[in-house]
Chimera marker file (.cmm) of the C-alpha trace (Angstrom):
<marker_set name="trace">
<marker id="1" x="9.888" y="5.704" z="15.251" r="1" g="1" b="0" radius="0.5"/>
<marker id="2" x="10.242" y="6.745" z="18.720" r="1" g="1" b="0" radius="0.5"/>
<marker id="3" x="13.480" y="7.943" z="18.979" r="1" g="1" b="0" radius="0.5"/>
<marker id="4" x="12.909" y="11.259" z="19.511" r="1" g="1" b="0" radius="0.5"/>
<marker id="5" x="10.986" y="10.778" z="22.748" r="1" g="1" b="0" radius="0.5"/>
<marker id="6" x="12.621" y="10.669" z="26.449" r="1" g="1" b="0" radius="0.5"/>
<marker id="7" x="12.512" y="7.523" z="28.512" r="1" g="1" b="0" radius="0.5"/>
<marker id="8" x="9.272" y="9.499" z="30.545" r="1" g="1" b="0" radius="0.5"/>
<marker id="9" x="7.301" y="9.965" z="26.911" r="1" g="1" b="0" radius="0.5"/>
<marker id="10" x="8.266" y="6.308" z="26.084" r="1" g="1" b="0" radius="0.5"/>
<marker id="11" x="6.747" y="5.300" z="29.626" r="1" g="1" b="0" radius="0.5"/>
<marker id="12" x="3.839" y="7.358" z="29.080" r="1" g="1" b="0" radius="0.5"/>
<marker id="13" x="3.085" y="5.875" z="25.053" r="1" g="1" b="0" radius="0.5"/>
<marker id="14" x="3.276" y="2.403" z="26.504" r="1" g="1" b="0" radius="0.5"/>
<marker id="15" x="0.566" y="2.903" z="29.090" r="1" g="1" b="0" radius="0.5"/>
<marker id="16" x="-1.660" y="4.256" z="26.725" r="1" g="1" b="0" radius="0.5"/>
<marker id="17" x="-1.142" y="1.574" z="24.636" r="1" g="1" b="0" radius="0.5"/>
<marker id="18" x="-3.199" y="-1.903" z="24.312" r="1" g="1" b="0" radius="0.5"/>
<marker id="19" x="-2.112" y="-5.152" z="23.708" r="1" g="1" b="0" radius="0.5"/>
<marker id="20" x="-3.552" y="-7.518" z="21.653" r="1" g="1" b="0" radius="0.5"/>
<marker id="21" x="-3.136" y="-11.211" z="20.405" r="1" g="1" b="0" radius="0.5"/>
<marker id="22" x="-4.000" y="-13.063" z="17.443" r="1" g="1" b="0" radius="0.5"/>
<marker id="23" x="-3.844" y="-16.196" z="15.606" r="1" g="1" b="0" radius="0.5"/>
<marker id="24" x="-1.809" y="-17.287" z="12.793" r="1" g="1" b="0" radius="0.5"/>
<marker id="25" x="-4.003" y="-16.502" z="10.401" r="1" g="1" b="0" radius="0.5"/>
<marker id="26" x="-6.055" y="-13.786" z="11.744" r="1" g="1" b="0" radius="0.5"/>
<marker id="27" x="-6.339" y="-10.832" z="9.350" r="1" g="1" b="0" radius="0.5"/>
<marker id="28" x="-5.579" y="-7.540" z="11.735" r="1" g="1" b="0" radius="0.5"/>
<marker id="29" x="-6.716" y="-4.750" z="9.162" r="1" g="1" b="0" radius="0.5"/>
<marker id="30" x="-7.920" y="-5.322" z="5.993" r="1" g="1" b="0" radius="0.5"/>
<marker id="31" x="-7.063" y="-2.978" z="3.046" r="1" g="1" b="0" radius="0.5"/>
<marker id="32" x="-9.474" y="0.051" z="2.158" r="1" g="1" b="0" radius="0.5"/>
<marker id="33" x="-11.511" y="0.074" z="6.069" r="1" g="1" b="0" radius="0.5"/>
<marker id="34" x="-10.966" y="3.240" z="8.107" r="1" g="1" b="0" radius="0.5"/>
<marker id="35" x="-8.554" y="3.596" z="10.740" r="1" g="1" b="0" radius="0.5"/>
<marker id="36" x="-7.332" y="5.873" z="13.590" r="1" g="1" b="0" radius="0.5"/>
<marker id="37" x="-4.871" y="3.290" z="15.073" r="1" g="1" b="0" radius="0.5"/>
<marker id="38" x="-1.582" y="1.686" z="14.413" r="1" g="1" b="0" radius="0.5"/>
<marker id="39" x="0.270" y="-1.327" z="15.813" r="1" g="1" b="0" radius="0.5"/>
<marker id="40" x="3.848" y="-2.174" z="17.345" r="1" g="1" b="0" radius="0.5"/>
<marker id="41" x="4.954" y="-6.067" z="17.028" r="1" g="1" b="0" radius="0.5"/>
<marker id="42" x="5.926" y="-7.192" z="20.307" r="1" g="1" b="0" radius="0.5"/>
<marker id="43" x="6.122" y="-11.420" z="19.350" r="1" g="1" b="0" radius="0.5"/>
<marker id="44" x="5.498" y="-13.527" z="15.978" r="1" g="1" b="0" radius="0.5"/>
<marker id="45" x="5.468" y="-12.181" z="12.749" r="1" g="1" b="0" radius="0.5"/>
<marker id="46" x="2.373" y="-10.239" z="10.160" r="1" g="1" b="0" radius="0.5"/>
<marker id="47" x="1.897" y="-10.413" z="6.594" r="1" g="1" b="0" radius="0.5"/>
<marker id="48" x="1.231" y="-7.499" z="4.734" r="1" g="1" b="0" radius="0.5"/>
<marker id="49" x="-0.496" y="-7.781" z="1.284" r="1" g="1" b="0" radius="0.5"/>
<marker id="50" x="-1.993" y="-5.794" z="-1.069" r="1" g="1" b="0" radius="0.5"/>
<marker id="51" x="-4.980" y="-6.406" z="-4.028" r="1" g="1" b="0" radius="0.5"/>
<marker id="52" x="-3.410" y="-5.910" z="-7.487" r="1" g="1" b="0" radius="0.5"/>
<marker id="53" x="-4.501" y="-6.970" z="-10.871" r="1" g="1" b="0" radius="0.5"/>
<marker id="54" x="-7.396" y="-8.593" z="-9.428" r="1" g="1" b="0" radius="0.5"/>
<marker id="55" x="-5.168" y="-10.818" z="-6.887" r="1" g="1" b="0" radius="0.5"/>
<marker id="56" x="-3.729" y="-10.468" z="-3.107" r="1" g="1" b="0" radius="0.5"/>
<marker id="57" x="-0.425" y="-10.814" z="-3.713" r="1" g="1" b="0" radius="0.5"/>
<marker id="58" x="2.405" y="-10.228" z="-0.291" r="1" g="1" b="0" radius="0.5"/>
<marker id="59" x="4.540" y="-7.352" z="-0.183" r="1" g="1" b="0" radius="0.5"/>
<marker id="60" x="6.106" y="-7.371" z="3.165" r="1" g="1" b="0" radius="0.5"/>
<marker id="61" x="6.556" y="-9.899" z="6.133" r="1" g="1" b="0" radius="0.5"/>
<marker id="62" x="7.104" y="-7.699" z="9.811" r="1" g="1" b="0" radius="0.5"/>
<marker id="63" x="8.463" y="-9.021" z="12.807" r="1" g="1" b="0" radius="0.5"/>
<marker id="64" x="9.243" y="-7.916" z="16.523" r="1" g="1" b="0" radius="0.5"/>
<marker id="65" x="9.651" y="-4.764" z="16.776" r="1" g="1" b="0" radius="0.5"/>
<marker id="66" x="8.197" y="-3.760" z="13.337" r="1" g="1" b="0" radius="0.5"/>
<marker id="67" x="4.936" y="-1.365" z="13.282" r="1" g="1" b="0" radius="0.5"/>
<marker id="68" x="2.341" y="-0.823" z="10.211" r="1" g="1" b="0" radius="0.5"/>
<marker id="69" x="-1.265" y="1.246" z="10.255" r="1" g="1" b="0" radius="0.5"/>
<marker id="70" x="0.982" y="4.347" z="10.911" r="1" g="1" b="0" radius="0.5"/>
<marker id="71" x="-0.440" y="5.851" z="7.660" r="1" g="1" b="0" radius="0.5"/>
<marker id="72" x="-4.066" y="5.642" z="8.458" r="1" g="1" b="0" radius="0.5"/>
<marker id="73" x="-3.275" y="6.654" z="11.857" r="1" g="1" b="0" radius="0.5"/>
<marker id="74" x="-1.234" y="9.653" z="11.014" r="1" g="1" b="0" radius="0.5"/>
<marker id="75" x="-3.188" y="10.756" z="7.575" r="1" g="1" b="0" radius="0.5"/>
<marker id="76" x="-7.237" y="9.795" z="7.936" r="1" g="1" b="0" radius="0.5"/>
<marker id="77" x="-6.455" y="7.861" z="5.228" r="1" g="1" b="0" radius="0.5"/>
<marker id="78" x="-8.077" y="4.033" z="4.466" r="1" g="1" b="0" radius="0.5"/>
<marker id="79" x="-6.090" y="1.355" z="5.086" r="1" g="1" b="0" radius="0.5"/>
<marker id="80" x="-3.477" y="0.637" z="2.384" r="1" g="1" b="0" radius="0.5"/>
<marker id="81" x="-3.004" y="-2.996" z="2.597" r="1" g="1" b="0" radius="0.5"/>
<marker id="82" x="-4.283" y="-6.249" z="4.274" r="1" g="1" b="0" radius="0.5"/>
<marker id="83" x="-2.146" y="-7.367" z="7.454" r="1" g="1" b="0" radius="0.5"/>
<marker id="84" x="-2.991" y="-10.935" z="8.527" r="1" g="1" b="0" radius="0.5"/>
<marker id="85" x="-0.769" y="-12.467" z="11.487" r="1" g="1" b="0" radius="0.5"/>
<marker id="86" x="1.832" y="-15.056" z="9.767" r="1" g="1" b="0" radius="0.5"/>
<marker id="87" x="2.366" y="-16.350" z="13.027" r="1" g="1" b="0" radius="0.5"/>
<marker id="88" x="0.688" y="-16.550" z="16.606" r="1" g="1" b="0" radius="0.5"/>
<marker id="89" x="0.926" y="-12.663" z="16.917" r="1" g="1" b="0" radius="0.5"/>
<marker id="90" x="1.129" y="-10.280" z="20.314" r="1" g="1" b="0" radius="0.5"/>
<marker id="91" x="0.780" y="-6.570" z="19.183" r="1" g="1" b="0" radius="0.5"/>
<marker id="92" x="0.860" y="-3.158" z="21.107" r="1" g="1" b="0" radius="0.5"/>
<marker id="93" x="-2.009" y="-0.976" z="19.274" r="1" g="1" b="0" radius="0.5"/>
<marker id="94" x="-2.012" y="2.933" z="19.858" r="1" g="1" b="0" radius="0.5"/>
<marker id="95" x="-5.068" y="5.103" z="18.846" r="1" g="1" b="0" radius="0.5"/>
<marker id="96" x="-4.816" y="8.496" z="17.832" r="1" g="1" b="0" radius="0.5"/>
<marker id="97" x="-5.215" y="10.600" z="21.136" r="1" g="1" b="0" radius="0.5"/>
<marker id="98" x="-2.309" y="8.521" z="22.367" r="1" g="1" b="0" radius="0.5"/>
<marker id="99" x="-0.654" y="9.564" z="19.009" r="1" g="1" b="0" radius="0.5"/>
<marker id="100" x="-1.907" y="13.129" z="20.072" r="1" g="1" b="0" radius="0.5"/>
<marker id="101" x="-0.053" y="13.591" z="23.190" r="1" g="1" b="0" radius="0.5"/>
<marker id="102" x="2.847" y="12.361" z="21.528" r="1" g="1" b="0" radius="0.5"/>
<marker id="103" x="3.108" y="14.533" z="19.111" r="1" g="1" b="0" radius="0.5"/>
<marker id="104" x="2.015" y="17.273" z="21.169" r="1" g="1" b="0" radius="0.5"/>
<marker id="105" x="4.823" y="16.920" z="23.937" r="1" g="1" b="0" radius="0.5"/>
<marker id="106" x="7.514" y="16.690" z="20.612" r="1" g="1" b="0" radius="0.5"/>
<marker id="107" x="6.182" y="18.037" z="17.329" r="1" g="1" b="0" radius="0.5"/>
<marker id="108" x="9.210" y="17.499" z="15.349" r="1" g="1" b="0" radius="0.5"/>
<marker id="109" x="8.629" y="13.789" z="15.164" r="1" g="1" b="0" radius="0.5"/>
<marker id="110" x="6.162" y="14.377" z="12.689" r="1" g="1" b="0" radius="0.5"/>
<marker id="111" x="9.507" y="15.349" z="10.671" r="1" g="1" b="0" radius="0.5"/>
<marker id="112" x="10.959" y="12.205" z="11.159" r="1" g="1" b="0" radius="0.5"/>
<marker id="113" x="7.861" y="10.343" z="11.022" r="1" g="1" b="0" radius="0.5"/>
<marker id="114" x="6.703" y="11.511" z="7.294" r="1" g="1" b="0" radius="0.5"/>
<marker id="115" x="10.350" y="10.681" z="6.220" r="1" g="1" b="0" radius="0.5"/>
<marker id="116" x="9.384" y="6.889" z="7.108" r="1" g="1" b="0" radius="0.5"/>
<marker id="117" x="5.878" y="7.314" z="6.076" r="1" g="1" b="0" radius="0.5"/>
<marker id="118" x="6.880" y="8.506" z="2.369" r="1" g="1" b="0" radius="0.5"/>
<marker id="119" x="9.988" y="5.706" z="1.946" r="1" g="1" b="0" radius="0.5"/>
<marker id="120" x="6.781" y="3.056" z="3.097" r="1" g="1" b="0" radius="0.5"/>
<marker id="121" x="4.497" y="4.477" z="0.611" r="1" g="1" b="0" radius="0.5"/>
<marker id="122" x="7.329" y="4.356" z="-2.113" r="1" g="1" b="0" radius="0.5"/>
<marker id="123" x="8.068" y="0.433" z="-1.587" r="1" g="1" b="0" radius="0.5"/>
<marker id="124" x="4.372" y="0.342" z="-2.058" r="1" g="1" b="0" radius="0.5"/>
<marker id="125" x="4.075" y="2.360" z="-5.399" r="1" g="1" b="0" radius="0.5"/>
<marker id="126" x="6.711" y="-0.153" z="-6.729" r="1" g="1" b="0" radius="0.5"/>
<marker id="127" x="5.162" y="-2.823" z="-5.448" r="1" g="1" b="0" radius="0.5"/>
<marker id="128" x="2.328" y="-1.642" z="-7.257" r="1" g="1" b="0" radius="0.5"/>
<marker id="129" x="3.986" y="-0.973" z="-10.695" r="1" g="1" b="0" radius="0.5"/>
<marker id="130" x="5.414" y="-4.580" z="-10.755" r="1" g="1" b="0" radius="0.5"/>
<marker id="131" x="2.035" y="-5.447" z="-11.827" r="1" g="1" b="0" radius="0.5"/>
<marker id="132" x="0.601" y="-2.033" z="-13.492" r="1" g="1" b="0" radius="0.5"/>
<marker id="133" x="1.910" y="0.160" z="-15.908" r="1" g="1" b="0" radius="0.5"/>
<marker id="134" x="4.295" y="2.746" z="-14.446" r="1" g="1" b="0" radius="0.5"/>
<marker id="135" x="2.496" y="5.597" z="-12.879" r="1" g="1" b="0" radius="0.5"/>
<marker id="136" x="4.045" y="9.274" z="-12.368" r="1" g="1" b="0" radius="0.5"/>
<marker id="137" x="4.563" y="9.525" z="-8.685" r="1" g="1" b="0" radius="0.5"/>
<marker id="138" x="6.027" y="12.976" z="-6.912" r="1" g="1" b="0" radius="0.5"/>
<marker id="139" x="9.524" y="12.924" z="-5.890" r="1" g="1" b="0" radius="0.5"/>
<marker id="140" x="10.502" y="11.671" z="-2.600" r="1" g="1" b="0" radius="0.5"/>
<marker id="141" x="11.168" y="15.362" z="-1.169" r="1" g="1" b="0" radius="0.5"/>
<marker id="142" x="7.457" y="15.833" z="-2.445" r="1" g="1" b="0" radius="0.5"/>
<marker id="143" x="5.668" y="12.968" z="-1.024" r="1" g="1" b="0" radius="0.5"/>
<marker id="144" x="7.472" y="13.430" z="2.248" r="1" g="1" b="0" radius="0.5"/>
<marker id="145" x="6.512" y="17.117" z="2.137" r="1" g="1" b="0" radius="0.5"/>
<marker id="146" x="2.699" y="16.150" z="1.354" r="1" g="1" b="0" radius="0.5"/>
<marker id="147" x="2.628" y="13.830" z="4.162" r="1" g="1" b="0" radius="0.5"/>
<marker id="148" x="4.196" y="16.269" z="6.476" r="1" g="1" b="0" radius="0.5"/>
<marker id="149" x="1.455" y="18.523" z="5.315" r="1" g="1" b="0" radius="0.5"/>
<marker id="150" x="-1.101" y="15.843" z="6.031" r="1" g="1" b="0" radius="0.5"/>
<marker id="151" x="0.033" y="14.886" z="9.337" r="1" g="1" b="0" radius="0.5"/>
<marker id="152" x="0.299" y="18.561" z="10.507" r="1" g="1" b="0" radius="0.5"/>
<marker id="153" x="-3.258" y="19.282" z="9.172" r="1" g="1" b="0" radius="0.5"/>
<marker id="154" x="-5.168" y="15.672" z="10.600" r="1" g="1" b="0" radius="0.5"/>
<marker id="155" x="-3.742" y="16.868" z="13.954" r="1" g="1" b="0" radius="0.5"/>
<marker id="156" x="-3.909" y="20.603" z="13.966" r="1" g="1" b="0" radius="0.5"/>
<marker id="157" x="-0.367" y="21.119" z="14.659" r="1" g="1" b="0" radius="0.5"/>
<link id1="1" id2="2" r="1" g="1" b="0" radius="0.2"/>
<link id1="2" id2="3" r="1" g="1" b="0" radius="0.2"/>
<link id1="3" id2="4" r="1" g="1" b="0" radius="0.2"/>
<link id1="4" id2="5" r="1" g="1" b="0" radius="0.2"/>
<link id1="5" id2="6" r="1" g="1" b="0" radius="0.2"/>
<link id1="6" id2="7" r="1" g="1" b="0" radius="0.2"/>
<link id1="7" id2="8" r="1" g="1" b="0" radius="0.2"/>
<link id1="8" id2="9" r="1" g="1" b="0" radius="0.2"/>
<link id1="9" id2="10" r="1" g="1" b="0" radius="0.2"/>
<link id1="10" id2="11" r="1" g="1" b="0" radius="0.2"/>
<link id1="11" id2="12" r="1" g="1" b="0" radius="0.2"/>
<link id1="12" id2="13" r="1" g="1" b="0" radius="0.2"/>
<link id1="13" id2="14" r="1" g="1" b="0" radius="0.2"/>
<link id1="14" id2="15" r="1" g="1" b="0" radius="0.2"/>
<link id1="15" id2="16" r="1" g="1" b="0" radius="0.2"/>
<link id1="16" id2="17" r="1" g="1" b="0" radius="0.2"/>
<link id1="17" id2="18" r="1" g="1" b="0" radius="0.2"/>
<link id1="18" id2="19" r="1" g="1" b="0" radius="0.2"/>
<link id1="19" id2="20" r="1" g="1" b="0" radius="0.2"/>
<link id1="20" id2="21" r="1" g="1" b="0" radius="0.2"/>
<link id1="21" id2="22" r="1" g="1" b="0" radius="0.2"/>
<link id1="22" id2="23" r="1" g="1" b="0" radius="0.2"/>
<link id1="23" id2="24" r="1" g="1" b="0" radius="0.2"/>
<link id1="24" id2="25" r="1" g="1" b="0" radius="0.2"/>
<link id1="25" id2="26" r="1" g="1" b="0" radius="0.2"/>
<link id1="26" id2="27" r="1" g="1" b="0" radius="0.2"/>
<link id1="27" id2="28" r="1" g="1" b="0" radius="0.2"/>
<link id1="28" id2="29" r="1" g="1" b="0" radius="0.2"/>
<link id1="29" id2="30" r="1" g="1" b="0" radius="0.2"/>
<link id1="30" id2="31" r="1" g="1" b="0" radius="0.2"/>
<link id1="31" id2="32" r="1" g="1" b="0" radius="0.2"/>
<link id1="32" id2="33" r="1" g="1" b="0" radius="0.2"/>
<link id1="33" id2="34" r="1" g="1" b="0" radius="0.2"/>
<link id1="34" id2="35" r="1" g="1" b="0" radius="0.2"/>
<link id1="35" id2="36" r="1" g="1" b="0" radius="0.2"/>
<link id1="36" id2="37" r="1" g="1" b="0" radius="0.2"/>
<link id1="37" id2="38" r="1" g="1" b="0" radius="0.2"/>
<link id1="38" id2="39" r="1" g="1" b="0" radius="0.2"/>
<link id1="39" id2="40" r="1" g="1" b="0" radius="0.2"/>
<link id1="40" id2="41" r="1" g="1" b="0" radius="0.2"/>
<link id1="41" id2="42" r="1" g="1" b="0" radius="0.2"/>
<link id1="42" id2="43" r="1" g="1" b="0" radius="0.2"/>
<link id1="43" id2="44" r="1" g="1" b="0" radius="0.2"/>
<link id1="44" id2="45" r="1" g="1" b="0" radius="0.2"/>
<link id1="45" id2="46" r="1" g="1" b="0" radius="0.2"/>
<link id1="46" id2="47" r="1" g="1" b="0" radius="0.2"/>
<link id1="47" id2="48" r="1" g="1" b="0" radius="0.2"/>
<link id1="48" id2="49" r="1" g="1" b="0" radius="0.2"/>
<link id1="49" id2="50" r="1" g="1" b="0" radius="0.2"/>
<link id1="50" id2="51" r="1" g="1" b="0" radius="0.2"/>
<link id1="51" id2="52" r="1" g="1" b="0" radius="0.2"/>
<link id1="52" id2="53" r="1" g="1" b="0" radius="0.2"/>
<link id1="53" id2="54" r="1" g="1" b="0" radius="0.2"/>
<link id1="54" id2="55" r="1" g="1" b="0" radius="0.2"/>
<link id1="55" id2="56" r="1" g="1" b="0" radius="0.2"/>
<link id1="56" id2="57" r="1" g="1" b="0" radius="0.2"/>
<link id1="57" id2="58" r="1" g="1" b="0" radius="0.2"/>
<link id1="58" id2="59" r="1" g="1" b="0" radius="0.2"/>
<link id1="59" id2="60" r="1" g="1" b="0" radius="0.2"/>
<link id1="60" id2="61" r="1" g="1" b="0" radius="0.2"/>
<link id1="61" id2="62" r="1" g="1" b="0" radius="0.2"/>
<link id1="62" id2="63" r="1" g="1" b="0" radius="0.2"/>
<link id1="63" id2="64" r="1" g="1" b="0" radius="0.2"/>
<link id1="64" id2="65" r="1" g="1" b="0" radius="0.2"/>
<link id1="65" id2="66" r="1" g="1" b="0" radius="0.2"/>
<link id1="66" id2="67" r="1" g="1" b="0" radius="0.2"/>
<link id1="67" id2="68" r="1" g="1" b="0" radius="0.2"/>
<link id1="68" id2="69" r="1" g="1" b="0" radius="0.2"/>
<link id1="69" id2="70" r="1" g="1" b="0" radius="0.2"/>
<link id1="70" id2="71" r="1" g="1" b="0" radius="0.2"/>
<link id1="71" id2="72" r="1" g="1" b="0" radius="0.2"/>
<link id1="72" id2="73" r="1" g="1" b="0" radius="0.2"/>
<link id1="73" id2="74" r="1" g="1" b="0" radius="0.2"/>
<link id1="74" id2="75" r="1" g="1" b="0" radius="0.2"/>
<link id1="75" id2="76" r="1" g="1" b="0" radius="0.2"/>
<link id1="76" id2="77" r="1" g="1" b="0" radius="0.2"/>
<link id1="77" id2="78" r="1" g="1" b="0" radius="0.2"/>
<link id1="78" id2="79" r="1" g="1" b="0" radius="0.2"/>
<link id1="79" id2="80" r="1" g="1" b="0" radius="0.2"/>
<link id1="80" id2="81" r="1" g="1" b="0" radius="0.2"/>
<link id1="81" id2="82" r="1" g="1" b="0" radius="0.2"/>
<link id1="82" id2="83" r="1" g="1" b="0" radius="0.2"/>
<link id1="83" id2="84" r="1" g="1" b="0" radius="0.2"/>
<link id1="84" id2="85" r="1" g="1" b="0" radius="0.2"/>
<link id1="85" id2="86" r="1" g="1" b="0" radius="0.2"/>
<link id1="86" id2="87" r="1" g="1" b="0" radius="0.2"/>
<link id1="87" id2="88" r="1" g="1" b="0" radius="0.2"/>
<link id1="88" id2="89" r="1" g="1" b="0" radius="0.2"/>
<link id1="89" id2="90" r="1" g="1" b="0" radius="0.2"/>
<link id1="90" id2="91" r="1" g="1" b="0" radius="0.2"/>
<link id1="91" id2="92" r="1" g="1" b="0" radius="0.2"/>
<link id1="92" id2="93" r="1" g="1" b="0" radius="0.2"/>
<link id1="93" id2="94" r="1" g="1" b="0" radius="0.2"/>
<link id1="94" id2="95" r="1" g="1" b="0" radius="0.2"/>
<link id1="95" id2="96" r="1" g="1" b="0" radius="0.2"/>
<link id1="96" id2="97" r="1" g="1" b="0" radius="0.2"/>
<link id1="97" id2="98" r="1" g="1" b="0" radius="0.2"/>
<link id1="98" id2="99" r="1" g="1" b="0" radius="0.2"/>
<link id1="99" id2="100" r="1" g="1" b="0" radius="0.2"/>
<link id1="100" id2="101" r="1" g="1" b="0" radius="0.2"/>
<link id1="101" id2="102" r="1" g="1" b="0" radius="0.2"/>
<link id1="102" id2="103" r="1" g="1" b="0" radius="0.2"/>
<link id1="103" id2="104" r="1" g="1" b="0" radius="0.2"/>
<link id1="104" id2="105" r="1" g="1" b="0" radius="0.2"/>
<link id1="105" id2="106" r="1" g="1" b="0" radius="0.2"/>
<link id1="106" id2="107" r="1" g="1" b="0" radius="0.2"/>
<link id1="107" id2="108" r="1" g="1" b="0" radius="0.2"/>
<link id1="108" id2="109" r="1" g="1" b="0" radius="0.2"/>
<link id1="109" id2="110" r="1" g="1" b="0" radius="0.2"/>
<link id1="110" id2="111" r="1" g="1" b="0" radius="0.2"/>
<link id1="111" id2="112" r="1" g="1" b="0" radius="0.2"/>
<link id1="112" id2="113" r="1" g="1" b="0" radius="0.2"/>
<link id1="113" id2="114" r="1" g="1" b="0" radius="0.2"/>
<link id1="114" id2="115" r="1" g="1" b="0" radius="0.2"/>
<link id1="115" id2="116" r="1" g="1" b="0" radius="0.2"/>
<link id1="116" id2="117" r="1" g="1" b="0" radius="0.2"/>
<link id1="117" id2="118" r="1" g="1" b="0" radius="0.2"/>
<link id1="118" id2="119" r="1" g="1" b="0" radius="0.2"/>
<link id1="119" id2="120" r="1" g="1" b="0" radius="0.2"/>
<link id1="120" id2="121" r="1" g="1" b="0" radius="0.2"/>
<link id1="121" id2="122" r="1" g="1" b="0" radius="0.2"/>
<link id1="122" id2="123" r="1" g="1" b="0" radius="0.2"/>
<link id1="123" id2="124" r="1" g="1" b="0" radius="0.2"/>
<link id1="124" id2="125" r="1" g="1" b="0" radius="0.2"/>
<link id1="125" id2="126" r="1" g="1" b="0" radius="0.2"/>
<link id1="126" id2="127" r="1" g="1" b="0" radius="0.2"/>
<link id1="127" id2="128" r="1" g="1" b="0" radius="0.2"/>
<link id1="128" id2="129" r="1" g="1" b="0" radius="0.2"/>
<link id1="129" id2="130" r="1" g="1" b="0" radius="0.2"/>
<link id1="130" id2="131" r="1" g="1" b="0" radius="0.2"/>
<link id1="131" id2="132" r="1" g="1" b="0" radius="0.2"/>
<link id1="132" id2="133" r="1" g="1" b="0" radius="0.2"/>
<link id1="133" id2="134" r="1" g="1" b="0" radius="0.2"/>
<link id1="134" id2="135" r="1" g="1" b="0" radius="0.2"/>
<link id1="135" id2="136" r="1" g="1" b="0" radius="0.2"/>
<link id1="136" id2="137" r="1" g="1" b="0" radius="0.2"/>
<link id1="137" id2="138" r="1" g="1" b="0" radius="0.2"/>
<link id1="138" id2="139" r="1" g="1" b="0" radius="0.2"/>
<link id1="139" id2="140" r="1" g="1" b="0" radius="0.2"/>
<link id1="140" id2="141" r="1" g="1" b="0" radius="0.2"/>
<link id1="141" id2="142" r="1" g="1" b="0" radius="0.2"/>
<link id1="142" id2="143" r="1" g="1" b="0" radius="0.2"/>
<link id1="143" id2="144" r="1" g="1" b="0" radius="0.2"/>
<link id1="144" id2="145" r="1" g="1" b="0" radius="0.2"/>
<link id1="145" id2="146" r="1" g="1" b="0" radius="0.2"/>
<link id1="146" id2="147" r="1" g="1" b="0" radius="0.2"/>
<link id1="147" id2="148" r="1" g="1" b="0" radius="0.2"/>
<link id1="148" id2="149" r="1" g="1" b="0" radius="0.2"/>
<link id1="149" id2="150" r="1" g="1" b="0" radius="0.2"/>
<link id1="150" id2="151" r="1" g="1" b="0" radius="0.2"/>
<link id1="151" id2="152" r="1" g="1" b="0" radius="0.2"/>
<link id1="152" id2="153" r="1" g="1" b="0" radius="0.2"/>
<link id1="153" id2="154" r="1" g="1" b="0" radius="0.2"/>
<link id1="154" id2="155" r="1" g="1" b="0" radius="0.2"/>
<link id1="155" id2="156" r="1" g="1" b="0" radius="0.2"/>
<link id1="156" id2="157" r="1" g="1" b="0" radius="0.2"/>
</marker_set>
């Protein structure tokens, strides 16, 4: 995800970033609540899950070095799916003026960014469809094009 940045914007992320702990157990987000933050593993391991056909049902385990809320964060969109903390969990959580300066000081990682954002949102449609009937979903030039568009318009760039 942060690629694109220099050692100095890397430097200056991390301060602006808070770290938190929780439990095993712990739920960190929980599916369909606002959010304007997202959250870097640093230790221990999250379990993402999502509500379908009337059940919580896993979709994803993340580990160190893993991130999820990116698409509430970058969108203004509700929360997509539950994260609870598999294991004893430290996490590095950056809000959206962090986010803001990022993209500020390098603008094309919203490029590379809604690339990631549309291939996460794809595992999640199929996810979805395991248990639902098929749905007609945009192609993945599409989505990452209407996510780009998203991103560009939450944050005025």
């Amino acid at each position: 995800l942060f690629r694109p940045l220099s050692d100095e914007e890397l430097r200056k992320v991390m301060a602006r970033s808070r770290p938190l702990h929780y439990a095993a157990g712990e739920r960190v987000i929980e599916e369909g609540s606002p959010g304007d933050s997202f959250f870097i593993i640093d230790q221990g391991q999250v379990l993402v899950s999502k509500r379908m056909g009337g059940a919580d049902r896993e979709i994803a385990r993340l580990m160190e070095g893993q991130f999820f809320g990116e698409m509430a964060l970058l969108t203004g969109e509700r929360r997509s799916a539950t994260i609870a903390a598999a294991t004893d969990v430290d996490l590095f959580m950056i809000d959206k003026p962090a986010f803001q300066d990022i993209l500020a000081a390098n603008p094309t990682i919203a490029v590379d960014i809604s690339t990631l954002l549309s291939e996460r949102r794809e595992a999640l449609t199929h996810a979805q469809d395991d248990l639902t009937a098929p749905l007609l979903t945009p192609d993945a030039g599409e989505l990452k094009n209407d996510i780009l568009g998203r991103i560009r318009a939450y944050f005025g760039l």
